[in-house]
Each structure stands twice: as structure tokens, then as C-alpha cells.
C-alpha positions in Angstrom: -15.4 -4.7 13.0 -14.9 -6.3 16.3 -11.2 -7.1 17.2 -10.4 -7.8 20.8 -7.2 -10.0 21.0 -4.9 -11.8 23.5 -1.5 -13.2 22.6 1.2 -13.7 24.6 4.4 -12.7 22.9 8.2 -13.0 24.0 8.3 -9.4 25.5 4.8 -8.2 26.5 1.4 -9.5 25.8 -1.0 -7.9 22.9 -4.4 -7.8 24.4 -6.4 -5.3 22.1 -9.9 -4.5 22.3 -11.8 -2.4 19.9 -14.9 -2.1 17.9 -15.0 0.3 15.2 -16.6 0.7 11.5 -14.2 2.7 9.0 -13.0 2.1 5.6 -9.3 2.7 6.0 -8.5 2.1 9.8 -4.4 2.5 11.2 -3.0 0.8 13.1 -0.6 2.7 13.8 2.4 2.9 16.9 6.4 2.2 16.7 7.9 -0.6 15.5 7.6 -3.8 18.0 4.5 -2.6 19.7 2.5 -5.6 17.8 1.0 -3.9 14.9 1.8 -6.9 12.6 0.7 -9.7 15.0 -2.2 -7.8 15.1 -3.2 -8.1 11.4 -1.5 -11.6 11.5 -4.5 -12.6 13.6 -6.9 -11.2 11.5 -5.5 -12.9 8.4 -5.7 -16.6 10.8 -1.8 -16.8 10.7 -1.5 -16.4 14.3 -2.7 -17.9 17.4 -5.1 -16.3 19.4 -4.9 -17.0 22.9 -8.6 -15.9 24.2 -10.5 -12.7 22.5 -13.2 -12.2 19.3 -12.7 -11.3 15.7 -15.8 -10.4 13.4 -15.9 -8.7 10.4 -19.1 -7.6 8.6 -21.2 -10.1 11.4 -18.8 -12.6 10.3 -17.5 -14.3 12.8 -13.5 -15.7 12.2 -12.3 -16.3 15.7 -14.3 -16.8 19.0 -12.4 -18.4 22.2 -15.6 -18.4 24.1 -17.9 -20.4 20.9 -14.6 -22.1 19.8 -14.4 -20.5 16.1 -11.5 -20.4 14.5 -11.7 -20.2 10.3 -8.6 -20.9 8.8 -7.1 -18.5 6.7 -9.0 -19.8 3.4 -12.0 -19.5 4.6 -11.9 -15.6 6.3 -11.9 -14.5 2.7 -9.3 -11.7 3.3 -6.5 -9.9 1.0 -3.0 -9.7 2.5 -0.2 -7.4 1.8 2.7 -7.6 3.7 5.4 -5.5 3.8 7.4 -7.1 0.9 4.4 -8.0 -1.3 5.9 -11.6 -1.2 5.5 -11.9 -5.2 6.2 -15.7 -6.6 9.7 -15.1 -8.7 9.2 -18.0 -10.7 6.2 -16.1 -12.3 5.5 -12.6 -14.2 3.5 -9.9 -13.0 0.1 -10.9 -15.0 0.5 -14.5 -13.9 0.7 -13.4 -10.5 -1.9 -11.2 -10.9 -3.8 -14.2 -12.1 -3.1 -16.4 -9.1 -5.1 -14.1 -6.9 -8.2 -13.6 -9.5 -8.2 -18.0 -9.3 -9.6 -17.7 -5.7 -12.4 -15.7 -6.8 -13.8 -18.9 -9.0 -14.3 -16.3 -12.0 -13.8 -17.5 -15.4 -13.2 -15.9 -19.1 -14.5 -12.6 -19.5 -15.4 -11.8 -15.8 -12.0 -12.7 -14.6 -11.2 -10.7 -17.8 -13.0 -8.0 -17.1 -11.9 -7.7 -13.2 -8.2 -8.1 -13.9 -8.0 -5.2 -16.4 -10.3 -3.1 -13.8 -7.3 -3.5 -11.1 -4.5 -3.2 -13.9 -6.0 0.1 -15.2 -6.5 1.6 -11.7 -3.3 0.8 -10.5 -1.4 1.5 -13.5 0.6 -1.5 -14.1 -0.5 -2.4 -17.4 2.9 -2.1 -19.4 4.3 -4.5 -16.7 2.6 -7.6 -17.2 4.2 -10.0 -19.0 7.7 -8.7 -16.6 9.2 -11.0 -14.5 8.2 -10.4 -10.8 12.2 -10.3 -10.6 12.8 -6.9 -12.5 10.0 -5.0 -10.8 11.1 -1.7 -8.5 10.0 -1.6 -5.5 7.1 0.5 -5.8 6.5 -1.9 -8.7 6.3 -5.0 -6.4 3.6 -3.4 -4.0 1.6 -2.4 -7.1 1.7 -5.8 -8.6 1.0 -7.2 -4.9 -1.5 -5.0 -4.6 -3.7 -6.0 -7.4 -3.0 -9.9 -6.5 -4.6 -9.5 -3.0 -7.8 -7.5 -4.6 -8.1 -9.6 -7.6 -9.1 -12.7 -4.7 -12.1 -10.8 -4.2 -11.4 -10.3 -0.1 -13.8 -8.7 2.3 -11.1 -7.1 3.9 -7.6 -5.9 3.0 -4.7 -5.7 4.8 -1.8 -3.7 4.5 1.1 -4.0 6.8 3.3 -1.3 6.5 3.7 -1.7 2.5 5.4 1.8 1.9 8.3 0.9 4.5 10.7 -0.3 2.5 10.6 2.5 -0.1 12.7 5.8 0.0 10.6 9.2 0.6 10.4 9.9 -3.2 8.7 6.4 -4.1 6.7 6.5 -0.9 5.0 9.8 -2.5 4.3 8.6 -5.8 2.7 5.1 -4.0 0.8 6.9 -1.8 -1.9 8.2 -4.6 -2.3 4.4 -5.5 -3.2 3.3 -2.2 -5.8 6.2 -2.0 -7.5 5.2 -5.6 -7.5 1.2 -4.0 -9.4 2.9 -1.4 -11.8 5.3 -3.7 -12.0 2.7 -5.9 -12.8 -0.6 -4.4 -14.3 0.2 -1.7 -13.2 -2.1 -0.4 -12.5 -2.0 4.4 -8.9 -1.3 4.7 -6.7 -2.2 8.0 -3.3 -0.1 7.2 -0.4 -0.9 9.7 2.1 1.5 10.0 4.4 3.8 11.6 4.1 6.8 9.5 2.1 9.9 11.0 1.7 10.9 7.3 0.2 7.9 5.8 -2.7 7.7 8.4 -3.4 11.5 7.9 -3.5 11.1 3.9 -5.7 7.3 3.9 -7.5 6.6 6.7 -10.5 7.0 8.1 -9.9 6.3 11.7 -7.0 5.2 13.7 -5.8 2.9 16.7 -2.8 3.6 18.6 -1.1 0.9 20.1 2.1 1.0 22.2 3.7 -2.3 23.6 0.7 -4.3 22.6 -1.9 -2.3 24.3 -4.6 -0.2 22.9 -3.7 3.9 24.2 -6.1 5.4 22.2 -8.8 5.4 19.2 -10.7 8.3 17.2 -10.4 10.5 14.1 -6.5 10.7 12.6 -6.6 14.7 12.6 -7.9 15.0 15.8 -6.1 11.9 17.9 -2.7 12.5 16.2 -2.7 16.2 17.7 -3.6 15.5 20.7 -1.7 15.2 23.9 -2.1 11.8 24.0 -0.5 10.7 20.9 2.1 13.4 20.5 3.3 12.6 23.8 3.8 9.2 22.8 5.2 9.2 19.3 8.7 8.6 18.4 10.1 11.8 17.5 10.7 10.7 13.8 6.5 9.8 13.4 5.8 13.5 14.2 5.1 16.0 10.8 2.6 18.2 9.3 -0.1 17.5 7.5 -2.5 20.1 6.2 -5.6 19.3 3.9 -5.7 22.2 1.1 -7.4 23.7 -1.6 -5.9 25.8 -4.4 -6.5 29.8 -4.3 -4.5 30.8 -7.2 -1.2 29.4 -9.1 1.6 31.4 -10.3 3.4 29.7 -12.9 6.2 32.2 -13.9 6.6 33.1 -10.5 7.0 28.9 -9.4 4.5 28.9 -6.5 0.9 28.2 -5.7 -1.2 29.9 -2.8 -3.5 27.3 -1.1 -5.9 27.4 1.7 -6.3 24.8 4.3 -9.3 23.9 6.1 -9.1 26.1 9.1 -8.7 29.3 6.5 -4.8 30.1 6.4 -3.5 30.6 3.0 0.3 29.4 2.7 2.5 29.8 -0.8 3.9 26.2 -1.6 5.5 24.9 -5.4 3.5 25.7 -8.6 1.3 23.3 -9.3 -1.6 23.4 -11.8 -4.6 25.3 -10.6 -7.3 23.3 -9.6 -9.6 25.2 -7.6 -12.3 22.4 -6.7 -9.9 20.3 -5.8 -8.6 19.2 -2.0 -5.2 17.6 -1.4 -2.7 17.0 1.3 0.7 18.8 1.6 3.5 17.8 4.3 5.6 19.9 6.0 8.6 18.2 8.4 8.9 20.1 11.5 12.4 20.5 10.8 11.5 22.8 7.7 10.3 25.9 10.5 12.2 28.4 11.2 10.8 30.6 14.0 11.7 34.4 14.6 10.2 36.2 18.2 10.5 39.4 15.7 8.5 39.8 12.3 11.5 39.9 9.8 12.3 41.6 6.6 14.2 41.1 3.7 13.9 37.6 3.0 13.1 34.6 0.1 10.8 33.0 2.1 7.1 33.0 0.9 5.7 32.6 4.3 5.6 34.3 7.1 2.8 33.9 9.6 2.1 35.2 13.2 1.2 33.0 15.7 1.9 32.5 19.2 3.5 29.3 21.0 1.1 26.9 22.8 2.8 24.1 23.9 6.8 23.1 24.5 7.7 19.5 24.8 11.1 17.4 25.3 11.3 14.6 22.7 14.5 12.9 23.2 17.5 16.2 23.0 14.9 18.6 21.3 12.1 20.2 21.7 8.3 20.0 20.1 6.8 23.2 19.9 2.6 23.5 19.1 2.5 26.7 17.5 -1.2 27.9 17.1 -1.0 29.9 13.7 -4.1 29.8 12.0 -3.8 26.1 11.8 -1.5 23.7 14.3 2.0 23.6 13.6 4.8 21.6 14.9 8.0 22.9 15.5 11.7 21.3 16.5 14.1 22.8 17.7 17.1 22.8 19.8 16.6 23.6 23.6 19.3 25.7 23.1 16.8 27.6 20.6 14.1 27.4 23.1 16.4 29.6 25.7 18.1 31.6 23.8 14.6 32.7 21.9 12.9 33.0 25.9 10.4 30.8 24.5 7.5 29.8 26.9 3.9 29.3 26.2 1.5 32.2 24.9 5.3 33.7 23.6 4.3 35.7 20.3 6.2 34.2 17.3 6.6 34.6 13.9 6.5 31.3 11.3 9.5 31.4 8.5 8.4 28.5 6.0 10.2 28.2 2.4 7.4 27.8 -0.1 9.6 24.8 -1.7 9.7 23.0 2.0 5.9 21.6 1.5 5.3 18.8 0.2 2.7 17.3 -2.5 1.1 14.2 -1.4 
């Protein structure tokens, strides 16, 4: 995809370039920086003042040839962030509406409706009014709408932020079967460091409508770059893992992550060939200079401090410890443990304080 955009806006003026060729790409940056007017211009619902769009060697927007498709006609599946559901229609009938665009008729509309309905589990909900749906509910029901037009692209602008954490975490597998599933090229706007590290492919930061960097989520959201310029509420731990062995009676499972370190986090059923994602808020770490004894924690892991970083009245510590942690703490913490870089620490992690995604 080719997306290089100028628009002038109140504040500052989004003027984006970048080529890439993902299936899930981020956009990802703090609120105000343009992510939305961004996808807006994709979806032809906002003027373009000079730049390119193409997707799949489809050509929407060209200043310089004097293209410009109109929203019908770029053939692309919108989300926004509060699904924007018809009230004075149920679920299926809204569902329906989006399968209309797509020309299909009897069985093939048939067919592709209960496809999306089965994947996204939202069978038992179809003949509800749009009215009594949850939240998580709504974006499900949306969801299926946009991919039942048959797009070429689907966008997503920030559909999890209006959710609390525990409806967030049970959306999150849905978005990742859309993506399995479909196959569908993704853009995903959002704010959350967790979202991009558990759905997409690749990633483009933006900050106050400009482009500050582009690459791989695991390896540009730990870098310099991006931790230096995140707000200090986007900043967690994400590690990819595999199951080692479950211990039902004693409530905990050990997993492994990619780089090798094994961690004990909440029972699950084993499933050895399987990879997941666990978070870990860098709140959650305690941090010793001593190895201690004599406690309920199920992890405790040597490492030794690489990086110490003001964000705001606290302080990010990169903790290299078999895998890349992130730390806060106070900067009173910081003094009174002598911290410094290369310091020799000691990681106190509560097996309970990961989290399933």
C-alpha cells in the first residue's frame, strides 16, 4: 500500500508518507496526532490536500493524475470507534445491510453471512435490537457488517477504546480470528502498545501528524525511538509464550517466551504447541538489588538494569533479563535503590500479575 498524505488541520498539518505491504498495519501514536484523519482519507471521507493513496495497484487518490474515487467506489470496510450500528434495525438486519453491497443473492449471501456470524460468534444475537447489544457486542455486530461488504481493505479505528480492560481482552481474540480468517489487509488505529504487539504485522508511528518511524511492532516499540516518545500510559509488556507445563492444583502454569526465559503465570490448560501472548504492566515489577527469600511470588529473575528514563514524575527502567522488561518506578526508588545502568537487579513478578491475551 502506498499512503503519502497532506492535510492541513487546525493545529498542525498531517503529511504522511509510507509504502508498506502487511496484513494488519498500526497506526499507532497518542490521541490528536492524526491517526483517524489518516484512515478518514483512506475511506474518501476526507480531503486530501496533495499526496497518493493505492491499494493493491489500485489507485483511490492522486493530486498529481487528479483521482479521487468516492467512498463507494474504493470498495473498503470501515469501523469506527463506535461501530455506528443503525438503531432502528436488529443485529442480522444490520448485518444484512453490509452483505447488500456485495450484490450476493440467496444462498451465497446465505452462506457468507453465517461464515462471519460463526467466526465471530454472534449468532444468538441476531434477531436483538442493535439497542440492547454491550459494547463488545456492538463492535462484533459492526464488525461482521463492514466484512460482509466484501472490502479490499478494513479499517479499524481504535474499536477497543471505549471498552473497559476486561471486555478489551475477551475482543481482542475476535479481532485476531477476523484477521486469521479473512484474510483480509487490516489498517488498525490505535493508542494501545498491546493491541499492535497482539494483531499486527507492522506498525507506523505518528506523532503530531508526522510519520517518526516504521518497522516490525516487537522490534520498533522497544526501541529508543518509540519508548522515548510514548505516553507513559501506552508503555507495557508483552511477551509471546509457549506452555512448558501446567499445574492445576497448584493454580499456575510455567511458560517460555521466545528468547528462552521460563516465567510461572495463572493455570491455564496445557497446550504445549500452542503460542500466545501474556501482558505484564510495568507497574506489576517489583525490583530488589538483593536476591530475596521468603516470599509468594513465583518469579524471581536476575538481570541487570540497562536503561533509566524520566517519563513524566517516574522513571522507565529497561531491565535486560532474559527477555526486555519495563519497569516504573518512583525516582525516589531509583535513588534510594543506587540504581544506574549495568546495576545487578533482581525481578519480583506475582505469577497472577500476567495477563492472558
Amino acid at each position: 500500500m502506498l499512503l503519502r498524505c497532506r492535510i492541513p488541520l487546525p493545529n498542525f498539518e498531517l503529511d504522511i508518507d509510507a509504502s508498506f505491504a502487511a496484513r494488519v498495519t498500526a497506526i499507532f501514536g497518542p490521541s490528536g496526532s492524526g491517526k483517524t484523519t489518516l484512515l478518514d482519507a483512506i475511506a474518501g471521507v476526507k480531503e486530501v490536500a496533495a499526496g497518493e493513496i493505492e491499494i493493491e495497484g489500485k489507485v483511490l487518490f492522486s493530486s498529481a493524475r487528479r483521482i479521487n474515487c468516492s467512498p463507494q467506489e474504493r470498495n473498503v470496510g470501515y469501523v469506527p470507534q463506535e461501530g455506528a450500528l443503525f438503531p432502528h434495525l436488529s443485529v442480522k438486519q444490520n448485518i444484512l445491510f453490509g452483505a447488500q453491497r456485495t450484490g450476493d443473492t440467496g444462498k451465497a449471501r446465505t452462506s457468507a453471512m453465517d461464515h462471519v456470524v460463526d467466526v465471530l460468534e454472534i449468532g444468538a444475537l441476531l434477531d436483538r435490537p442493535v439497542t440492547k447489544l454491550s459494547g463488545g457486542e456492538s463492535q462484533r455486530v459492526a464488525l461482521a457488517r463492514a466484512i460482509l461488504c466484501g472490502p479490499q481493505l478494513l479499517l479499524l479505528d481504535e474499536p477497543l477504546a471505549a471498552l473497559d480492560i476486561g471486555l478489551k481482552e475477551k475482543i481482542l481474540p475476535y479481532l485476531a480470528r477476523v484477521r486469521d480468517e479473512f484474510r483480509l489487509p487490516i489498517i488498525y488505529v490505535t493508542h494501545n502498545m498491546t493491541e499492535v504487539l497482539t494483531l499486527a504485522d507492522w506498525v507506523l508511528m505518528i506523532r503530531q501528524g508526522r510519520l517518526i518511524a516504521q518497522g516490525v511492532p516487537k522490534e520498533l516499540l522497544h526501541s529508543t525511538t518509540a519508548i522515548a516518545s510514548m505516553d507513559e500510559n501506552e508503555i507495557e509488556n508483552v511477551f509471546t509464550v509457549r506452555t512448558v507445563a501446567s499445574d492445576r492444583a497448584g493454580g499456575r502454569s510455567k511458560v517460555r517466551t521466545e528468547n528462552g526465559l521460563e516465567l510461572y503465570i495463572p493455570y491455564l490448560v496445557e497446550s504445549a504447541d500452542l503460542f500466545f501472548q501474556v501482558r505484564l504492566s510495568v507497574d506489576d515489577i517489583l525490583i530488589g538489588t538483593q536476591c530475596p527469600e521468603g516470599l509468594s511470588a513465583g518469579n524471581i529473575i536476575p538481570g541487570k538494569v540497562r536503561k533509566i528514563e524520566s517519563l513524566a514524575d517516574q522513571a522507565l527502567l529497561t531491565v535486560e533479563a532474559g527477555d526486555i522488561f519495563y519497569v516504573r518506578l518512583t525516582p525516589a526508588a531509583v535513588a534510594r535503590l543506587e540504581l544506574r545502568e549495568e546495576t545487578p537487579v533482581f525481578l519480583i513478578i506475582k505469577a497472577r500479575s500476567f495477563r492472558l491475551l
